[in-house]
C-alpha positions as CSV (number, residue, x, y, z in Angstrom):
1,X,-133.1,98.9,-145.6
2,X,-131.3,97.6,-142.0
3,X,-134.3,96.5,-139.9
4,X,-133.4,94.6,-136.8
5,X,-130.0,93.3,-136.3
6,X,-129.5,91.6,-132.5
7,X,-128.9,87.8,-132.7
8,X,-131.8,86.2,-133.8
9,X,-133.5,88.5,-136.2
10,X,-134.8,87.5,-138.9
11,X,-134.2,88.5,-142.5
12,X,-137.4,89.2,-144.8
13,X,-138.1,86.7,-147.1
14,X,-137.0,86.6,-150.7
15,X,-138.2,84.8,-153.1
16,X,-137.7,84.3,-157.0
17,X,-139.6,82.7,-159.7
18,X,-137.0,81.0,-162.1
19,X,-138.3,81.3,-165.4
20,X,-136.3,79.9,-168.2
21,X,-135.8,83.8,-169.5
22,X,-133.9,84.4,-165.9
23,X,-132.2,81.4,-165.7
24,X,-130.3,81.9,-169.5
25,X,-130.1,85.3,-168.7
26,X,-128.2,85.1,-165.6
27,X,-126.0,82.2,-166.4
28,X,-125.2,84.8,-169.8
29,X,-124.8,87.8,-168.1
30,X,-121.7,86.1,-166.0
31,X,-120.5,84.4,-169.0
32,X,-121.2,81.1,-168.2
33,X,-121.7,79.4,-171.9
34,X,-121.8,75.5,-170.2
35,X,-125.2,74.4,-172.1
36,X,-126.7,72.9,-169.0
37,X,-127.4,76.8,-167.8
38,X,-129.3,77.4,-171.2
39,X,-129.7,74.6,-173.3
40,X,-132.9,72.3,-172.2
41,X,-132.0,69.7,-174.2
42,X,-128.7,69.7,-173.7
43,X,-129.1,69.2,-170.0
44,X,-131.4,66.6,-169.8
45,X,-129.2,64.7,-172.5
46,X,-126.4,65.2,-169.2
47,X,-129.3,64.1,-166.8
48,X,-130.9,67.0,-165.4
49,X,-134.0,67.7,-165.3
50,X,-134.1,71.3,-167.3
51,X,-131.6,73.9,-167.0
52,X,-130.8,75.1,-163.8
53,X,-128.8,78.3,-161.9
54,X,-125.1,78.9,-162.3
55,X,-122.9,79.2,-159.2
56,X,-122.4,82.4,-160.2
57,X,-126.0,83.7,-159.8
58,X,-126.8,81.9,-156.5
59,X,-123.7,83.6,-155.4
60,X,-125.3,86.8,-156.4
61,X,-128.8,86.0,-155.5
62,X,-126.9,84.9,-151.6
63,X,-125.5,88.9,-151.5
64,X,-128.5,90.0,-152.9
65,X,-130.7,88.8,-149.9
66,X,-128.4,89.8,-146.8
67,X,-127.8,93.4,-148.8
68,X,-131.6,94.0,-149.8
69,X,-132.3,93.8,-145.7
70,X,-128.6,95.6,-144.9
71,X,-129.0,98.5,-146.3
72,X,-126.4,100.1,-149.2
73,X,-123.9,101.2,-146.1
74,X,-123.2,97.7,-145.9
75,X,-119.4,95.8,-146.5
76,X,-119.5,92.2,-147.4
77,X,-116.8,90.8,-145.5
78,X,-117.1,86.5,-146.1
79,X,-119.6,84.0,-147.6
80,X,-119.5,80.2,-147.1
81,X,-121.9,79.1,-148.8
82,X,-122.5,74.9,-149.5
83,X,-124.9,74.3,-152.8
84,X,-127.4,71.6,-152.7
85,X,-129.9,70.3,-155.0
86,X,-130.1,72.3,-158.4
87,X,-132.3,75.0,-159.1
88,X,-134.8,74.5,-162.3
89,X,-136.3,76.7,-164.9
90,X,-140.2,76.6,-163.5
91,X,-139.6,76.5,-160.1
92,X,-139.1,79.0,-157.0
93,X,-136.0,79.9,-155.0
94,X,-136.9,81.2,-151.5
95,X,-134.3,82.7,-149.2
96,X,-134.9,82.4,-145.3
97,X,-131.8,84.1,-142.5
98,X,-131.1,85.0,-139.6
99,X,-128.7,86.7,-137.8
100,X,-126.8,84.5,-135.5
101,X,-124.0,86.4,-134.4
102,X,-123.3,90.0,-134.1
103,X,-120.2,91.6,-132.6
104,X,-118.7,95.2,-132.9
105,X,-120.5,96.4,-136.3
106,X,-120.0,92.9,-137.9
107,X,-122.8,90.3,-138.5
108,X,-123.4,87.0,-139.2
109,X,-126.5,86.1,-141.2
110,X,-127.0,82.2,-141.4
111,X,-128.4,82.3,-144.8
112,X,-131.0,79.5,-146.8
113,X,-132.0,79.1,-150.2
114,X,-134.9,76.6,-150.5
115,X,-136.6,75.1,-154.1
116,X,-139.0,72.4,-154.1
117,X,-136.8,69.6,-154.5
118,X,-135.1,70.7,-150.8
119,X,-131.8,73.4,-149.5
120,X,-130.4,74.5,-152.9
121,X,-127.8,77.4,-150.6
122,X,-126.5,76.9,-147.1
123,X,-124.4,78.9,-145.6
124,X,-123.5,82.3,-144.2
125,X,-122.6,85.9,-145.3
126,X,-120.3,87.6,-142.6
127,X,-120.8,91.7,-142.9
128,X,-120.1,95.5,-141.2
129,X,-122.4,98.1,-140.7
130,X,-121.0,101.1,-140.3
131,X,-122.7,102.7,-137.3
132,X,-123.6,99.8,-135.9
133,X,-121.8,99.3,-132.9
């Protein structure tokens, strides 16, 4: 639900452990098939690490954090969003915002996802709220 939302607010934490299971699963459910999301061998034969997130599902996961603290009223209206280092099967994606501009029923939530190699998602997620004037 919508909790504070002057300039400065923060968003409640979010945070996800990225099991292998989620990982696959995520990169299958948007139909990403390149090996790297699901294939462990695979990626480390490309120079990874393990398999790692799709674009696809941080993009979700980025909506999923400002929406979660919106509210369902809400209307996604831009996201810029810069990726970083990967995101691994075994580690833990934490998102951190704020909200750093508000104006007229539209928000801007500076928006960070962190893993433990450093910022895997920078960026912002401009929004309405009805009612929110």
């Amino acid at each position: 639900m919508r909790t504070l939302t002057e300039v400065g607010s923060e968003l409640p934490e979010m945070s996800i452990e990225l099991t292998p299971t989620t990982v696959v699963s995520s990169a299958l459910a948007t139909m990403d098939f390149t090996a790297v999301h699901h294939d462990a061998e695979e990626a480390r034969a490309q120079g990874s690490k393990d398999i790692f997130l799709n674009i696809l599902t941080t993009m979700g996961l980025v909506e999923r954090f400002v929406t979660d603290w919106a509210g369902p009223e809400a209307v996604i209206r831009g996201i810029n969003v810069k990726l970083g280092v990967p995101a691994y099967a075994g580690d833990r994606l934490t998102f951190q915002g704020r909200v750093v501009k508000a104006e007229g029923g539209e928000f801007t939530v500076e928006v960070r996802g962190r893993v433990s190699l450093g910022d895997h998602a920078t960026g912002s997620v401009r929004l309405t709220l009805p009612g929110a004037e």
